[in-house]
FIVEXVEX-186865 format. One record per residue: x, y, z of N, C-alpha, C, O, CB in turn; chain; residue in three letters. Coordinates in steps of 0.001 Angstrom, whole numbers. Each point is the difference from the previous one (the first is absolute). Glycine has a CB too. Example, Ala and Ser with C-alpha at 12.3 -4.5 7.8 and 13.67 -1.06 7.14 Angstrom:
NODE    n.c1    n.c2    n.c3   ca.c1   ca.c2   ca.c3    c.c1    c.c2    c.c3    o.c1    o.c2    o.c3   cb.c1   cb.c2   cb.c3 chaine residu
NODE   13190   -5690    7800    -890    1190       0     900    1200       0    1036     -19     665   -2928   -1154     581      A    ala
NODE    1542    2223   -1966     820    1190      60    -770    1090     730     509    1108     169     675   -1736   -2314      A    ser
***
This chain:
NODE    n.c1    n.c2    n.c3   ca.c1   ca.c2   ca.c3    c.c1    c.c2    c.c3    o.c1    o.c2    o.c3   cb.c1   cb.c2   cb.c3 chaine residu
NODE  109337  111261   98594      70     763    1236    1373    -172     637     317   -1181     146   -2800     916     193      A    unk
NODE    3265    1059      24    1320     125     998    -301    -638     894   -1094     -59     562    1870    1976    -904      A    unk
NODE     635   -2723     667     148    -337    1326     946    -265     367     736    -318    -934   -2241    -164     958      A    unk
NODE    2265     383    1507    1096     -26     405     403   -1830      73    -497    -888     693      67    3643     587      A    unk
NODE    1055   -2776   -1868    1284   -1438     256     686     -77     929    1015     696      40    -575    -801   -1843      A    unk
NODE    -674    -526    2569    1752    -474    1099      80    -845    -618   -1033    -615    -265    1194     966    2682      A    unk
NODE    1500    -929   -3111     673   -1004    -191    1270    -274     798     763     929     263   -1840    -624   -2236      A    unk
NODE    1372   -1798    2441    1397     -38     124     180   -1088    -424    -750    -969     116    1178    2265    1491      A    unk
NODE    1143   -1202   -2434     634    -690    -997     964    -864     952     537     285    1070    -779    1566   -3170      A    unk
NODE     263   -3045    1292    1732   -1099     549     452    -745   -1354    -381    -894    -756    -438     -93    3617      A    unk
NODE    1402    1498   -2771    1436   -1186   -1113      88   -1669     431     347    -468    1085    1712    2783   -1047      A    unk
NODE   -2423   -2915   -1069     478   -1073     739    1187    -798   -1431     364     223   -1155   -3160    -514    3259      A    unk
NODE    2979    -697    -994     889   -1086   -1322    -683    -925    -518   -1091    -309     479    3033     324     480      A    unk
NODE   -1310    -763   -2273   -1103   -1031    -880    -453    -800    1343   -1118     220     467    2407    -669   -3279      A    unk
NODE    -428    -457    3411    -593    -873     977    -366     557     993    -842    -737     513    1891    -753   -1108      A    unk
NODE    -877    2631    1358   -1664     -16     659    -709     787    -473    -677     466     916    1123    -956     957      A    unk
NODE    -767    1043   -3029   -1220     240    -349   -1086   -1527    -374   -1223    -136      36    2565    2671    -895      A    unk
NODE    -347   -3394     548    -873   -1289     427    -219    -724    1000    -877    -855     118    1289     785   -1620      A    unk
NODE     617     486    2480    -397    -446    1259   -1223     538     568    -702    -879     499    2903     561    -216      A    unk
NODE   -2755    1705    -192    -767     710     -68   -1342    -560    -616   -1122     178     476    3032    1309    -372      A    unk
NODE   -1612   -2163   -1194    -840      64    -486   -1296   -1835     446   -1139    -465     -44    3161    2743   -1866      A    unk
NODE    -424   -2560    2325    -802   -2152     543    -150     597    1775    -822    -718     569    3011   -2206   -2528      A    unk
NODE   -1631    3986    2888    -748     168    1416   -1033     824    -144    -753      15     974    2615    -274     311      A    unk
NODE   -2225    1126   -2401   -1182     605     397   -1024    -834   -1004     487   -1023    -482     582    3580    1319      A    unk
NODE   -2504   -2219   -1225   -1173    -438    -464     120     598   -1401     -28    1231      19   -1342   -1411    2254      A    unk
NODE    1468    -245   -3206    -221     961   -1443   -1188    -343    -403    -432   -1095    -359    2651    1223    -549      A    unk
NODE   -2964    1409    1039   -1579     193    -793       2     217   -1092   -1171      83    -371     294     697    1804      A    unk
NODE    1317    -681   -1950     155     388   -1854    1167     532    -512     623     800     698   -2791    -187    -746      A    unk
NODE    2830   -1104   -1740     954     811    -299    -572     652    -886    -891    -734    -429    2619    -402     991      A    unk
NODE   -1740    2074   -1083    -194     982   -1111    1340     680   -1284     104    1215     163   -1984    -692    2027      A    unk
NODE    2374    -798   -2782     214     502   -1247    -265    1362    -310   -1080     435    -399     709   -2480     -80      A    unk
NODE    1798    2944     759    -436    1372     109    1144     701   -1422    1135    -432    -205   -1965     421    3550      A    unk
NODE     284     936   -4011     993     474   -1401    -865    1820     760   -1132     484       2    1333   -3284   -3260      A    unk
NODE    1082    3187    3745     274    1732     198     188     880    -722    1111     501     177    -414   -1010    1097      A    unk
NODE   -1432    1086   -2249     732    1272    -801      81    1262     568    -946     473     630     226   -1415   -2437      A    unk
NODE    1860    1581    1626      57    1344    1092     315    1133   -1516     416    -133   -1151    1040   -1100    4316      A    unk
NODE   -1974    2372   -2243    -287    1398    -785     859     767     779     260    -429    1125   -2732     304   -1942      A    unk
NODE    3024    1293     405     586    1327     639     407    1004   -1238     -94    -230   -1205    1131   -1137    3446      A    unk
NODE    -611    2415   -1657     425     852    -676    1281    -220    -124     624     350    1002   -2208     946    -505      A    unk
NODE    2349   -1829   -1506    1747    -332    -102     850    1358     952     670    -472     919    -883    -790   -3990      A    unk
NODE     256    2396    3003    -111    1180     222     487      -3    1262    1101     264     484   -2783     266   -1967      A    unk
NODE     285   -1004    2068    -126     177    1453     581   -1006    1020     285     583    1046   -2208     500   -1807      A    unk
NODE    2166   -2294     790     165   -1116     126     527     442    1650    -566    -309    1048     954    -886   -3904      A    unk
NODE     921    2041    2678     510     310    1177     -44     655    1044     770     360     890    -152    -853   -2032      A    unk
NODE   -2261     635     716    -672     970    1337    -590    -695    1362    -241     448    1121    -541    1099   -3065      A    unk
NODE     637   -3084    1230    -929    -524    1059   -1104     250     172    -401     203    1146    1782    -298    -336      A    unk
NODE   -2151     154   -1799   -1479     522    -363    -670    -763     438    -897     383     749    1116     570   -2490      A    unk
NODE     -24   -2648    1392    -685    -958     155    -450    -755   -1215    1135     282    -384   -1577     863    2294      A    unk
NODE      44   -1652   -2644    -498    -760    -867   -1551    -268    -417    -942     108     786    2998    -790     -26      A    unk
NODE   -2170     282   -2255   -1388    -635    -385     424   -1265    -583    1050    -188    -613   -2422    2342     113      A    unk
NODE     405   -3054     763     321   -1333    -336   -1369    -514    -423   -1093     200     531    3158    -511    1090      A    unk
NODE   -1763    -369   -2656   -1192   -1049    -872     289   -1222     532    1128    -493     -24   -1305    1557   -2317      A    unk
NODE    -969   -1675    2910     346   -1777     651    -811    -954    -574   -1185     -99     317    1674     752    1969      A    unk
NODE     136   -1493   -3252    -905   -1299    -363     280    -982     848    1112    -286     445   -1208     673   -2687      A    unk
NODE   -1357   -1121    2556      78   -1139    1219    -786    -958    -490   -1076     193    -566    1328    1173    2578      A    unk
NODE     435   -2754   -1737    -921    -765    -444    -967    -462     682     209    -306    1174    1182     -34   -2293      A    unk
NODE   -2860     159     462    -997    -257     601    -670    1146     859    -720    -230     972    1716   -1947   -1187      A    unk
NODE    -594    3772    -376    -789    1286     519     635     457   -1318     844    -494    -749   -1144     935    3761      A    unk
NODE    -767    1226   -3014     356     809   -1049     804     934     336      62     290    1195   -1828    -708   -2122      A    unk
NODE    2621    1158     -75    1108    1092     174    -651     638     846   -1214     -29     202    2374     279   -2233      A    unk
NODE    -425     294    2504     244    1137    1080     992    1448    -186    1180    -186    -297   -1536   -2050    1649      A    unk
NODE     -27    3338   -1215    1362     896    -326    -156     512    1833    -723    -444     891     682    1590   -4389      A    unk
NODE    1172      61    3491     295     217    1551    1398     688    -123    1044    -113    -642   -2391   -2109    1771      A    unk
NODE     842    2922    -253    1042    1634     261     422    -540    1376    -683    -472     909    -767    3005   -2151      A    unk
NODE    2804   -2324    1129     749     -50    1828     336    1271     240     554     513    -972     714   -2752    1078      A    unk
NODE   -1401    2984     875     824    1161     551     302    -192     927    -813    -275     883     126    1578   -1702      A    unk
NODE    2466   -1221    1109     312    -403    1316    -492     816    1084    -742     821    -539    2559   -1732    -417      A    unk
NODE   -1795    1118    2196     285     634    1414     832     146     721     347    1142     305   -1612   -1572    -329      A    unk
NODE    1672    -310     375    1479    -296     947    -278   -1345     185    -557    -827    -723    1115    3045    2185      A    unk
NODE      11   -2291    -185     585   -1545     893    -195     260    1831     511     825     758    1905   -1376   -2986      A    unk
NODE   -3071    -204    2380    -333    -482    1587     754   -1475     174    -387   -1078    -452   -2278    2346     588      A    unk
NODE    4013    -958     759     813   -1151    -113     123    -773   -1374     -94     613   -1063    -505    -720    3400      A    unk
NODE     743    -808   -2300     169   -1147   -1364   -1377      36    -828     -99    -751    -970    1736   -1132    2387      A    unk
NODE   -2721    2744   -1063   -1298      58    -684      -3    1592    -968     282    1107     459   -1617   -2795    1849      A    unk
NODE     905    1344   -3821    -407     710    -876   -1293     607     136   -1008    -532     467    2403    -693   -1566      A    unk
NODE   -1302    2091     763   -1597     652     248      79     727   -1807     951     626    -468   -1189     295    4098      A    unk
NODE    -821   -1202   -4203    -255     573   -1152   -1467     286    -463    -881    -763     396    2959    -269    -785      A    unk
NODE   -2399    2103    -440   -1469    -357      18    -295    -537   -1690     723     290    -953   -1459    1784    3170      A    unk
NODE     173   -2455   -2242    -699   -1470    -851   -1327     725    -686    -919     425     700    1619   -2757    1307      A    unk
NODE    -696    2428   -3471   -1052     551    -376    -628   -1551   -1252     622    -192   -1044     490    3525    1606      A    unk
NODE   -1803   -3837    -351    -715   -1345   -1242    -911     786    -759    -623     990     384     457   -3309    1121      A    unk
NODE     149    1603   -2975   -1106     390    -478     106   -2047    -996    1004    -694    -164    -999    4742     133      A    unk
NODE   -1180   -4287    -299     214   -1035    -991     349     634   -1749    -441    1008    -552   -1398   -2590    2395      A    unk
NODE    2654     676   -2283     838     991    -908   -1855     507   -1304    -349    1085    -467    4169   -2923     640      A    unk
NODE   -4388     613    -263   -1299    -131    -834    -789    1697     -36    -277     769    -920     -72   -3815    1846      A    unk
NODE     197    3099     495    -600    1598     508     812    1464    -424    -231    1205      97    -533   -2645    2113      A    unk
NODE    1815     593   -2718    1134    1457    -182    -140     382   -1933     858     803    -365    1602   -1856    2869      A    unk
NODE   -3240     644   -3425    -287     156   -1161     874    -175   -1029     955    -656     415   -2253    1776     561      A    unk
NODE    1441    -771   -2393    1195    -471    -802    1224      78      51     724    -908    -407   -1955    1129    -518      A    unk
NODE    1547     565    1289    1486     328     576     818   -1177     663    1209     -64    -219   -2148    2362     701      A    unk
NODE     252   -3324     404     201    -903    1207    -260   -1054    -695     863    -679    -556   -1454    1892    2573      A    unk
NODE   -1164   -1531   -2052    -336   -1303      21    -512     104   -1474    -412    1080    -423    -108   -1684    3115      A    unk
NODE     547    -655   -3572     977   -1367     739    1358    -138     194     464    -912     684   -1908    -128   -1567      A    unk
NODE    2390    2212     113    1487    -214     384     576    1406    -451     309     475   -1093     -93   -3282     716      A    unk
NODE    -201    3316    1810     927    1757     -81    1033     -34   -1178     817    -833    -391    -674    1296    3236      A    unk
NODE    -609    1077   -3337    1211     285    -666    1032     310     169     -42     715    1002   -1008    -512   -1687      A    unk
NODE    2514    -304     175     989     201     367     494    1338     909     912     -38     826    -931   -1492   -2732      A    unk
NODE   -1051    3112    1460     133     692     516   -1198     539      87    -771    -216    -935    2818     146     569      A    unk
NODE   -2484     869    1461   -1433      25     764     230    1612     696     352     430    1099    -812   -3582    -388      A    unk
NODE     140    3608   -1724    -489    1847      34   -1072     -21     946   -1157    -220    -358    1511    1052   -2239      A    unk
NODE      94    -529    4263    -813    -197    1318   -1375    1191    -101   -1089    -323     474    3650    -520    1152      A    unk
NODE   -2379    2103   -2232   -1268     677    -187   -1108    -330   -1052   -1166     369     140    2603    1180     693      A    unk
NODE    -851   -2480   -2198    -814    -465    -397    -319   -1789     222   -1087    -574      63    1589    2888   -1393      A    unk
NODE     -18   -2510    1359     199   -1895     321    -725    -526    1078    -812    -924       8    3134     917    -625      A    unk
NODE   -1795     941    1800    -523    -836    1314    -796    1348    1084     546     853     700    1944   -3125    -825      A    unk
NODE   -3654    2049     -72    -595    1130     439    -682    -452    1397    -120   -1224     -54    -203    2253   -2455      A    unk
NODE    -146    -558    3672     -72    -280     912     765    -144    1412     955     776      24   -2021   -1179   -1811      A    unk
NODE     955    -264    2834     633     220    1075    1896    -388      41     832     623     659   -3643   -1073     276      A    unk
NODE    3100    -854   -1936    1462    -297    -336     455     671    -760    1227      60      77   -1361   -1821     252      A    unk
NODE    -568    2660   -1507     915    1098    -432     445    1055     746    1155     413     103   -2064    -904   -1776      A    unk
NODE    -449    1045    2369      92    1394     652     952    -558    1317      14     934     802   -2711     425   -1657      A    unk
NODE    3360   -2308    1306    1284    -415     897    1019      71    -749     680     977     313   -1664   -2416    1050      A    unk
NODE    1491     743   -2375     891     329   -1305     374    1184    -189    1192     215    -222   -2126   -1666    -772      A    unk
NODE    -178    2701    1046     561    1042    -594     421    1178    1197     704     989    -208   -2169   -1676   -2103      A    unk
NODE     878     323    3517     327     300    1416    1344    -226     -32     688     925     432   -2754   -1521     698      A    unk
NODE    2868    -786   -1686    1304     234     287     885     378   -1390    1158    -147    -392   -1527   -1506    2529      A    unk
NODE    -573    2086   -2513     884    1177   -1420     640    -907   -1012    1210     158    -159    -249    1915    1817      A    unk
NODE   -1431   -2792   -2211    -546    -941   -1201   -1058    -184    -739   -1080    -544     234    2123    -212     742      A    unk
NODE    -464    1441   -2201   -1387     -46   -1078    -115    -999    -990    -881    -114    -852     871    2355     960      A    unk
NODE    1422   -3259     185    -264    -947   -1156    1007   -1226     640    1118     206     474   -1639    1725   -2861      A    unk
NODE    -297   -3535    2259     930    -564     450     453   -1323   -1390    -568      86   -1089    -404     760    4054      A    unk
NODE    1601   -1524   -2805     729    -470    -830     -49   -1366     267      38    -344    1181    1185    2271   -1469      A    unk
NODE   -1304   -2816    -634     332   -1771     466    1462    -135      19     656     362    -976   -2737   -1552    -270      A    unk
NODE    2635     693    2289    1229    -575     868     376   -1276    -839    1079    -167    -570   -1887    1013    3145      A    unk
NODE    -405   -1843   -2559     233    -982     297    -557    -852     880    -834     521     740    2179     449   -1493      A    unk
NODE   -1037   -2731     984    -991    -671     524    1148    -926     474    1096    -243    -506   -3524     665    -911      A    unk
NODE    1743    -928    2715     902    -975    1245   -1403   -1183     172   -1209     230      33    3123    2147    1826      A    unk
NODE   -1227   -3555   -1782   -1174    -606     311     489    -604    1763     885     294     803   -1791   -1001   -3928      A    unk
NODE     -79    -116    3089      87     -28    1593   -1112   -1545     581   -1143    -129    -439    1481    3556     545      A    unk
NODE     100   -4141     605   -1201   -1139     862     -21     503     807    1124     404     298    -985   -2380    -686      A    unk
NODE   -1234    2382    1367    -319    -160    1156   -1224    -547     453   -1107      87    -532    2485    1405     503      A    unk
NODE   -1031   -2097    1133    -543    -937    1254    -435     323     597     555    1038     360     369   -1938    -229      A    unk
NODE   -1756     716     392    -702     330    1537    -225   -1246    1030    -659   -1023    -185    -707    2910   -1081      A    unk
NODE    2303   -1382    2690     563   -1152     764    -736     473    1206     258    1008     657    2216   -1669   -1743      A    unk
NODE   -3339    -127    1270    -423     155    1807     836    -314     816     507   -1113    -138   -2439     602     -94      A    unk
NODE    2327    1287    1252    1128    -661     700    -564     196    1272     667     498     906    1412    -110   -2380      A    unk
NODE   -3518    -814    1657    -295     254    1556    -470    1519     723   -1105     467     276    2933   -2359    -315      A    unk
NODE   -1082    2165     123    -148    1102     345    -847     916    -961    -942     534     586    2963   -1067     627      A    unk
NODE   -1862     975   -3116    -206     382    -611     411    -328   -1132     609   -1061     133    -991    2066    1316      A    unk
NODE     383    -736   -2304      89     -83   -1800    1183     875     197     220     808     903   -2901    -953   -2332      A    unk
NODE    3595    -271     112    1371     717    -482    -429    -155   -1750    -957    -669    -390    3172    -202    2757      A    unk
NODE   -1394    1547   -3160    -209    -300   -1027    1396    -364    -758     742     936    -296   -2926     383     593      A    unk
NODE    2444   -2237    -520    1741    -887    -515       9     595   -1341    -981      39    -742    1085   -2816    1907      A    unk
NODE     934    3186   -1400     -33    -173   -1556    1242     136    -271     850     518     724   -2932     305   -1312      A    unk
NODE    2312   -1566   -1106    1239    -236    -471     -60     749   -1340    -832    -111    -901    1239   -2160    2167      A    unk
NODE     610    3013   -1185    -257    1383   -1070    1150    -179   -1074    1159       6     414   -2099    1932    1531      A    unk
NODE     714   -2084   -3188     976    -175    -852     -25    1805    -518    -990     514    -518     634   -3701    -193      A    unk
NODE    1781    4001    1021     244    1048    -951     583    -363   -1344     353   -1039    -556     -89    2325    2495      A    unk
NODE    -307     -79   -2214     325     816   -1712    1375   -1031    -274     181    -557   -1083    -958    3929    1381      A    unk
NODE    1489   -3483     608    1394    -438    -131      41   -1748      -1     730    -731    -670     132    3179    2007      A    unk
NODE   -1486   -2669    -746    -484   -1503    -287     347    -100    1356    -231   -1167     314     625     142   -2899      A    unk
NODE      61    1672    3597     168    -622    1306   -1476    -485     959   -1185     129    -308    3531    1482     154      A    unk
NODE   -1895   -2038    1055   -1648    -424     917     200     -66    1136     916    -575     588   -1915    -763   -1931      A    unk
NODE      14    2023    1804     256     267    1051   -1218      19    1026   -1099     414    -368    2972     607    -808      A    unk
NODE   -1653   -1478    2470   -1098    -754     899     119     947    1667     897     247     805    -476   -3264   -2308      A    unk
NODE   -2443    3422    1327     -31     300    1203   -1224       4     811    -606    -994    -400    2335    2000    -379      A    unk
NODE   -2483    -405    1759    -888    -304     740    -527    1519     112     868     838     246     113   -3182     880      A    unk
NODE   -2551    2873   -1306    -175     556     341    -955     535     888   -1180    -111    -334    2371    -298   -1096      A    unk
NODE    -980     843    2259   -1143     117    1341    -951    1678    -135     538    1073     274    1598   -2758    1749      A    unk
NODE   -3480    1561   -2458    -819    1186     -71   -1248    -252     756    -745    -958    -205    1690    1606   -1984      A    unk
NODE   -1193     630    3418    -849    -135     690     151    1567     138     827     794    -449    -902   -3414    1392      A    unk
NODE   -1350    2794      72     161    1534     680     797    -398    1413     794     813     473   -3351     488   -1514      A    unk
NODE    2324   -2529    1671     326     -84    1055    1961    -658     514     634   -1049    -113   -3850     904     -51      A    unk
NODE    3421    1310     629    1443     267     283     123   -1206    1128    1132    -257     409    -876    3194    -954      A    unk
NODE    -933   -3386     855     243   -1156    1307     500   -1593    -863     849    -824     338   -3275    2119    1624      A    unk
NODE    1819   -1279   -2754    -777    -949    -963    1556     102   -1126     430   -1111    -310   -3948    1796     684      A    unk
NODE    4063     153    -769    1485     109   -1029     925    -129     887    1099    -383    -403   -1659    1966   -1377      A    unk
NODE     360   -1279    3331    1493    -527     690     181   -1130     278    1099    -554     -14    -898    2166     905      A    unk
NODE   -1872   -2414    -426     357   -1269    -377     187   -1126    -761     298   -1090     488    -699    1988     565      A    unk
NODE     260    -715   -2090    -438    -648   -1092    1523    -216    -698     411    -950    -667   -3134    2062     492      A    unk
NODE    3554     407     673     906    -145    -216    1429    -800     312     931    -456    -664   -2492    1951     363      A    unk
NODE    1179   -1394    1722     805   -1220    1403    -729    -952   -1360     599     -12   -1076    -763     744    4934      A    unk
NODE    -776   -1281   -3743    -138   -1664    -237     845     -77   -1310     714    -937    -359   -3354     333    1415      A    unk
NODE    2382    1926   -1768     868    -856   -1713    1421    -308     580     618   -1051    -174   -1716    2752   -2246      A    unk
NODE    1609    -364    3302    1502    -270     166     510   -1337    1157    1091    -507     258    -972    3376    -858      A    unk
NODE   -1226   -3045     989    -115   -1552     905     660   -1123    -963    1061    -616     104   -3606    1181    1223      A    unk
NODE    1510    -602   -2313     295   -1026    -692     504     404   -1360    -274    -952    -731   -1313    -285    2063      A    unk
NODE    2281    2322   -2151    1105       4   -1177    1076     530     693     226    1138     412   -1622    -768   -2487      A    unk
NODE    1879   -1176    2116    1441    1068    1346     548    1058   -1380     644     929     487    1020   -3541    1858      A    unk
NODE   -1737    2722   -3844     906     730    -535   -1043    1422    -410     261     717    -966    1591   -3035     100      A    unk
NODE   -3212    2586    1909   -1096     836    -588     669    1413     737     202     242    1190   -2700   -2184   -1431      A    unk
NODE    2674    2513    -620     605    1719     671   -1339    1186    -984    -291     228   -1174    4147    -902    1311      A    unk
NODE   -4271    1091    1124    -819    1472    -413     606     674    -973    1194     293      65   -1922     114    2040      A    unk
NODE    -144     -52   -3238     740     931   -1259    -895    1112     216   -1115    -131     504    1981   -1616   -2516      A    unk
NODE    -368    2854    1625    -576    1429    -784     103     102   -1171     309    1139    -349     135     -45    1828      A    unk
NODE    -633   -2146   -2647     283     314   -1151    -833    -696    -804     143   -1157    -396    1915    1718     944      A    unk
NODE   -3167     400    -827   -1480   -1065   -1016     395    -316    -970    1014     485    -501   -2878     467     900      A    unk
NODE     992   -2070   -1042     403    -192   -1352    -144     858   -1296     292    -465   -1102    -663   -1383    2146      A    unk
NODE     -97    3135    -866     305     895   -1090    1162     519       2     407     502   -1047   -2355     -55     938      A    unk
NODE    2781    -439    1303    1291     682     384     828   -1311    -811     725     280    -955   -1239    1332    3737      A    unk
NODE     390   -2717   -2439     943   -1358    -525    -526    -231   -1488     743    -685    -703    -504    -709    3241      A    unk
NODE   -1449    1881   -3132    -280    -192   -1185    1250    1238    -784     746    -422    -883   -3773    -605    1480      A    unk
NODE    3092    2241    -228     640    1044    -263    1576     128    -131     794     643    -687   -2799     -54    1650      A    unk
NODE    2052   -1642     168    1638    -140    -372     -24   -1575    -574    1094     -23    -564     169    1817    2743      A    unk
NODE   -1667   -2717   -2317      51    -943   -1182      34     691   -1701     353    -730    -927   -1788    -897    2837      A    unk
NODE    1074    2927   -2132    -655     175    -860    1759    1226    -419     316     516   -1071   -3971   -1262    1876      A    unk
NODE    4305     790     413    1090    1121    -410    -558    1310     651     889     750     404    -148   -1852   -2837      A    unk
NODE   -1565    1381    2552    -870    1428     127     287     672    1508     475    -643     935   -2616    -368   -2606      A    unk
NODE    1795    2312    1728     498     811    1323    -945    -813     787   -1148    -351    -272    1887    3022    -400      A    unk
NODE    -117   -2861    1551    -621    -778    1513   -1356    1374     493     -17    1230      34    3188   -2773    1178      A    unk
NODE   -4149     423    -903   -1352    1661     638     489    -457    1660     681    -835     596   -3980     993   -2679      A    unk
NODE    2629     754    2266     280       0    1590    -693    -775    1030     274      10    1200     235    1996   -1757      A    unk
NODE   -1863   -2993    -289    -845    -520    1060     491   -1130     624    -636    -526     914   -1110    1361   -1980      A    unk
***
């Protein structure tokens, strides 16, 4: 089923993403490996993305982003899940390299796919990723330290709620305590994309 995302993103540096990580509460880390899909083609439209997520200690997941815009430093996108198992041979147990959307993936994440004029998407490639989940009082953030394509790594915080009261502050507290945390507009399919050489998407 669709649904709308608010995210807002911060950059941080190696040391305070650990500083971050000994003032707030950490509820769990998880072990995350990202495979992303698109149409090579299209890349530079800003379509948005499909992504395969292995996690440890849950089962895959696939998931369509389509952006919206931006309300201040907040992303708005809508978010379509399915568990990859429910999506049939094509997907589960491990998508094929290329995934013919009228025959492959039938249902509510294709018929979004082909809404934005893509009939076939393609394996990219895979980013892996830790993330954390840090109570910090106020609310949960989710930390994570993202190794790209390029071998670089890179560390940040991310704040997802519906409530816009709730991302401005959450945000004061990270920048309270990582003095080097600056708001990004640039997800990690955008930083997977240029690790990788590839036209920058627009999300």
């Amino acid at each position: 089923m669709a649904s709308i995302e608010k995210e807002t993103k911060l950059t941080l540096s190696e040391d305070d993403y650990y500083l971050v990580k000994e003032k707030g509460r950490v509820l769990e880390c998880r072990e995350q490996l990202n495979v992303y899909f698109h149409d090579p083609s299209k890349l530079h439209l800003g379509l948005g993305y499909f992504r395969v997520r292995y996690e440890t200690g849950r089962e895959p997941v696939a998931t369509l982003k389509i952006p919206i815009g931006w309300e201040g430093a907040v992303r708005r996108m809508v978010e379509i899940e399915s568990p990859l198992r429910e999506l049939g041979p094509s997907l589960f147990p491990r998508p094929k390299r290329q995934i013919r959307i009228r025959d492959d993936l039938p249902g509510e994440l294709g018929q979004h796919i082909l809404a934005l004029g893509i009939t076939t998407l393609r394996r990219l490639g895979g980013m892996r990723n830790l993330r954390c989940l840090v109570d910090m009082g106020a609310g949960v953030v989710e930390l994570d330290r993202t190794r790209l394509p390029d071998g670089t790594i890179q560390f940040e915080v991310e704040i997802e709620s519906p409530d816009d009261a709730l991302h401005a502050s959450l945000s004061s507290t990270i920048r309270e305590w990582a003095p080097s945390a600056v708001e990004s507009s640039v997800g990690k399919f955008s930083k997977f994309l240029a690790a990788l050489g590839s036209l920058p998407s627009l999300l």
